[in-house]
C-alpha positions in Angstrom: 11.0 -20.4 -2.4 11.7 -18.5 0.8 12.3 -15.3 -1.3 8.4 -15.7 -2.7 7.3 -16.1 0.5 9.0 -12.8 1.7 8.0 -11.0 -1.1 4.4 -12.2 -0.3 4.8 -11.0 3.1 6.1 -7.5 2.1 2.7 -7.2 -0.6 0.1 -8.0 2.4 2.4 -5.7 4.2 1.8 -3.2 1.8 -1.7 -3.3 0.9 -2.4 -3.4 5.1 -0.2 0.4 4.8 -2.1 1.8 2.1 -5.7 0.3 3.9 -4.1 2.7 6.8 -3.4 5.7 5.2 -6.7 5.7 3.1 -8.9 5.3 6.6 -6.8 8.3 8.0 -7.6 9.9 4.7 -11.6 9.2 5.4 -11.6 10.2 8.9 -9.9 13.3 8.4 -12.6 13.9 5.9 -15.3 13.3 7.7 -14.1 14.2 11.6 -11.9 17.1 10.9 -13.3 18.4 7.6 -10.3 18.6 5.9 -8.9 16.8 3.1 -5.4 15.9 3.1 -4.1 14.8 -0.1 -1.0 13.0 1.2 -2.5 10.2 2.6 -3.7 9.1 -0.9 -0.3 10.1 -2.4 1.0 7.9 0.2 -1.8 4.9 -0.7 -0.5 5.0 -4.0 3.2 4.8 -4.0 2.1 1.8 -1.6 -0.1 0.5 -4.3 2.5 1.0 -6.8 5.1 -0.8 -4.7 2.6 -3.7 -4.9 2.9 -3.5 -8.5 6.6 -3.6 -8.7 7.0 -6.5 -6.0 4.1 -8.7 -7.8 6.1 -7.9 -11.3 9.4 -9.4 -9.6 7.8 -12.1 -8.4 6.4 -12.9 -12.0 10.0 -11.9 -13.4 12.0 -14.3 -10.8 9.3 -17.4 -10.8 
């Protein structure tokens, strides 16, 4: 049980990354008028590592 909870911990840890590299992705946008693409490369892999976690969870439960 203590490993589900962790795993859960690391998810809302991930989502709460890729949340901050997507707003650093709009504000560069809009404040510096640029659009940097490696804040939503970044985003994803988090998002994919969400994925992955949730898929061991469903694997291991």
């Amino acid at each position: 049980m203590d490993i589900i909870l962790l795993a859960y911990l690391v998810i809302f840890a991930l989502f709460g990354t890729a949340a901050s590299y997507f707003v650093r992705y709009i504000y560069a946008y809009w404040v510096h008028n640029t659009m940097q693409v490696k804040y939503i490369y970044k985003a994803g892999i988090c998002i994919i590592s969400v994925v992955i976690v949730s898929g061991l969870i469903a694997l291991f439960t």
